[in-house]
VEXDREN-2710 file (C-alpha; in Angstrom, 1 decimal):
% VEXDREN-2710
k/r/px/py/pz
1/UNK/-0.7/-24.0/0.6
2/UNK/0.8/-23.0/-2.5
3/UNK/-1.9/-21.3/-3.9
4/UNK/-2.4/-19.4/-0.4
5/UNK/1.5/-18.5/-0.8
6/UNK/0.2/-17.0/-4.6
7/UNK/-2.3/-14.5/-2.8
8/UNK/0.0/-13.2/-0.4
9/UNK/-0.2/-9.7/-2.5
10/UNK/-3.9/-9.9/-2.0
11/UNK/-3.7/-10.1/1.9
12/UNK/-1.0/-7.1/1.7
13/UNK/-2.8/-5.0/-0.5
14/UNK/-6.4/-4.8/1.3
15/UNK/-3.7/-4.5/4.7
16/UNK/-4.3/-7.6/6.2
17/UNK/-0.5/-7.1/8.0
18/UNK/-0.6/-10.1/10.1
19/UNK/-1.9/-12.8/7.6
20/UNK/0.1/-11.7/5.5
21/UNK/3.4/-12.3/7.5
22/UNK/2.2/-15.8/8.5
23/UNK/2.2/-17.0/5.5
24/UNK/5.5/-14.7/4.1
25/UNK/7.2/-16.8/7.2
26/UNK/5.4/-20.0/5.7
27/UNK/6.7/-19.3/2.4
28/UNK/10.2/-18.6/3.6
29/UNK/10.2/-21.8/5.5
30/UNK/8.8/-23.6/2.2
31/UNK/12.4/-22.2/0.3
32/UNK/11.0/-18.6/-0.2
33/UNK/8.7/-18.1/-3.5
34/UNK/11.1/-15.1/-3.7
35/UNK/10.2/-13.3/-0.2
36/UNK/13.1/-12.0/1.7
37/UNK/14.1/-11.6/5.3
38/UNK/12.6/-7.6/4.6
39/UNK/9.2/-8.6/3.6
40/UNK/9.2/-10.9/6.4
41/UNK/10.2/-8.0/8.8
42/UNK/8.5/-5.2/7.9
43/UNK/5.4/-7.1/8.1
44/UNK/5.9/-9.0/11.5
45/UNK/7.6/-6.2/13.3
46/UNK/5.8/-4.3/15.9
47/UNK/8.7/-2.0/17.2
48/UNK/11.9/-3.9/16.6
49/UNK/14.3/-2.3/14.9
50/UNK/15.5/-3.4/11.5
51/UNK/18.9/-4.8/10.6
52/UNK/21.9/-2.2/11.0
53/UNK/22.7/-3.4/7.2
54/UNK/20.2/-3.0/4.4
55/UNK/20.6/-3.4/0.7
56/UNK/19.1/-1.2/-1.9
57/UNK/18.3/-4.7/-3.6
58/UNK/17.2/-5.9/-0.8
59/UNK/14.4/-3.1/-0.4
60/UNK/13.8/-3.3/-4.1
61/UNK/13.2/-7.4/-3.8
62/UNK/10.3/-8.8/-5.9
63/UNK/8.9/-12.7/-5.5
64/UNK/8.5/-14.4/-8.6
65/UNK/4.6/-14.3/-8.4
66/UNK/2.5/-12.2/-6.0
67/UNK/2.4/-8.9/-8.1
68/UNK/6.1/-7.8/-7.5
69/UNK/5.3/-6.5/-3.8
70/UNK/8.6/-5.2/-2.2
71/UNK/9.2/-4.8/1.1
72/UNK/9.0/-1.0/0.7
73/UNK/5.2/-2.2/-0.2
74/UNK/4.5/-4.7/3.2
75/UNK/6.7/-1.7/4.7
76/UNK/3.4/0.8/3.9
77/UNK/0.7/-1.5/5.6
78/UNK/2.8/-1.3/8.6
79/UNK/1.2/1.1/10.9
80/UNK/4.7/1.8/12.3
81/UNK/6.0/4.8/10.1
82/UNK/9.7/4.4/10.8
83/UNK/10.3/1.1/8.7
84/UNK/8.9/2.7/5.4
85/UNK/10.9/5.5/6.6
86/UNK/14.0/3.6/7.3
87/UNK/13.2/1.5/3.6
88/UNK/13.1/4.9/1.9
89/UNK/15.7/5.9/3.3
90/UNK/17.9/3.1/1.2
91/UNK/15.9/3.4/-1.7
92/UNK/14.0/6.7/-2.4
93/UNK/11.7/5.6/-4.7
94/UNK/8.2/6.5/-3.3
95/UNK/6.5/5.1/-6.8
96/UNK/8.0/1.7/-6.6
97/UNK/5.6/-0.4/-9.0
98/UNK/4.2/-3.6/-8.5
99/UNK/3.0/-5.7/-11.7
100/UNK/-0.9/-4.4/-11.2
101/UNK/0.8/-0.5/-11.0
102/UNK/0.3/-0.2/-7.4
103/UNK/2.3/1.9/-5.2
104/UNK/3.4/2.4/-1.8
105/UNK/0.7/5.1/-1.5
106/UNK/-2.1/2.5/-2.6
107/UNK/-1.0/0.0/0.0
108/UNK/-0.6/2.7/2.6
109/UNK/-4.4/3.6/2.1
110/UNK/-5.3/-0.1/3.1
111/UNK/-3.1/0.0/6.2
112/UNK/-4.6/0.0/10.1
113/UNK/-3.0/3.4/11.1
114/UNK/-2.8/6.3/8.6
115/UNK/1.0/7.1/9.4
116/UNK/2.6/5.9/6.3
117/UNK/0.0/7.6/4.1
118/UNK/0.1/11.2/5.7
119/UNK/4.2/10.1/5.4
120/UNK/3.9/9.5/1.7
121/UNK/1.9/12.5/1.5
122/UNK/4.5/14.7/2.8
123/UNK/6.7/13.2/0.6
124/UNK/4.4/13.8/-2.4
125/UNK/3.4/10.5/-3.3
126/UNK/0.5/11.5/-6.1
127/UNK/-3.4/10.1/-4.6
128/UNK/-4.4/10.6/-7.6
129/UNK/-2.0/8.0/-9.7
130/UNK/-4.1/4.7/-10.7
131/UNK/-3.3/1.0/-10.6
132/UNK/-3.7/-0.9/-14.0
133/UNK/-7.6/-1.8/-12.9
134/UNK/-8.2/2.1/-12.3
135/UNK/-8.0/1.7/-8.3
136/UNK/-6.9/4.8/-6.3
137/UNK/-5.7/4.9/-3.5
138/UNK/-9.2/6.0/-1.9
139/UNK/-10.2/3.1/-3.8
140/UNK/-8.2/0.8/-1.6
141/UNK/-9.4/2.8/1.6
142/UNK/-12.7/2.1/1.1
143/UNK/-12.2/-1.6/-0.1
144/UNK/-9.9/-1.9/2.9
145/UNK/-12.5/-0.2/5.1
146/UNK/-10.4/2.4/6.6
147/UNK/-12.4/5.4/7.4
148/UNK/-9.8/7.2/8.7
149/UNK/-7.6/7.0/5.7
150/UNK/-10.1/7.9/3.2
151/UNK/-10.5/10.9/5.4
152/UNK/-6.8/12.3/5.6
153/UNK/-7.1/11.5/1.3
154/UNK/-9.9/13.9/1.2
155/UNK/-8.4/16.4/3.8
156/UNK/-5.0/16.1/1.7
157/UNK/-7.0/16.8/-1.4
158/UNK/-8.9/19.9/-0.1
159/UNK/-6.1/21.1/1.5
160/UNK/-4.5/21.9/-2.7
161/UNK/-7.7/22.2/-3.9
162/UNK/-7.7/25.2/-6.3
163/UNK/-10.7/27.2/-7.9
164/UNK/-10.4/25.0/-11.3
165/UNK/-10.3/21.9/-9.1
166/UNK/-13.7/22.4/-6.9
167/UNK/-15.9/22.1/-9.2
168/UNK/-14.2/18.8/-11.0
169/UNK/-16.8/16.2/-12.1
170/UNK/-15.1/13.0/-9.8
171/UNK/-15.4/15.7/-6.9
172/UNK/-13.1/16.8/-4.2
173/UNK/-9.9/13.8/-3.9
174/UNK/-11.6/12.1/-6.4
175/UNK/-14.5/10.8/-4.3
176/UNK/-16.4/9.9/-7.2
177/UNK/-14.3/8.5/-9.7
178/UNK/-14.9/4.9/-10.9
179/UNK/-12.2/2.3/-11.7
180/UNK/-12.2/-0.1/-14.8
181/UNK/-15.3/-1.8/-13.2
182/UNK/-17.3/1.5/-13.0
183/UNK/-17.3/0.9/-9.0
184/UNK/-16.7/4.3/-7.1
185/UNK/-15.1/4.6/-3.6
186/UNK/-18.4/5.0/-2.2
187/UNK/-19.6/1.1/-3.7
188/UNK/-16.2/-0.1/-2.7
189/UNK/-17.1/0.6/1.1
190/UNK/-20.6/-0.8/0.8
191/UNK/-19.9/-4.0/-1.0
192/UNK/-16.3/-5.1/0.7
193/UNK/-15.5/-2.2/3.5
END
């Protein structure tokens, strides 16, 4: 069981919202592993409403192992917008890092429901910033298999498309650009999508 509590970053990052908070609540029964009542929350919750009281520190929590996910990172693979709303809210900081350099904006491109990515959008979270193996967030859209995500990326992408940009070699939203691994969106969504 411990080394299914050590993964939990990899159920939250491909959006897997509902394994991931059974086994946050099995960690937290188990003494924690550094989860909080927040990571527990935002990932279980369907339309509750979150505590009247929130922390900054709270929102900004890290377990000791699991890449650094926040809750402000479960909160982007929940396809209710208003708790990475309300989490923003209390702490502002859209590019909130994990260990592996991922973002709220990769996490929200692996979510069910493509709310918090068109909210990060507006809020000019950057599509094109990379994780430290050279994932995009269109990267973990396609591994996620999320269709509809990758389609609001590239929509979001052609919609500040300049002249310079059109004719850029990894193509509009960065369609074609391979990670570390040489794998392209389009492999990603073959292979594991």
């Amino acid at each position: 069981l411990n080394h299914v509590i050590s993964h939990i970053s990899s159920a939250v990052s491909r959006g897997h919202r509902h394994l991931a908070a059974k086994y946050v609540t099995e960690a937290e029964r188990l003494g924690g592993f550094g989860f909080n009542y927040l990571h527990k929350e935002v990932l279980s919750f369907e339309k509750e409403d979150l505590r009247d009281i929130i922390l900054a520190a709270s929102v900004r929590k890290k377990p000791f192992s699991n890449s650094a996910i926040t809750p402000l990172h479960c909160a982007a693979i929940n396809p209710n917008v208003k708790y990475l709303t309300r989490l923003l809210s209390i702490e502002p900081d859209i590019n909130i890092q994990t260990y592996t350099r991922a973002r709220p904006i990769h996490f929200a491109a692996a979510c069910e429901g493509s709310a918090p990515l068109e909210f990060l959008l507006k809020r000019n979270a950057n599509p094109g910033d990379a994780d430290n193996k050279g994932d995009l967030p269109i990267h973990y859209a396609a591994r996620s298999g999320r269709s509809k995500n990758i389609d609001v990326l590239i929509k979001h992408a052609k919609s500040i498309v300049s002249e310079d940009m059109q004719n850029d070699k990894w193509g509009i939203g960065m369609i074609n650009k391979p990670n570390r691994l040489a794998f392209c969106p389009i492999h990603l969504a073959v292979t594991e999508g």
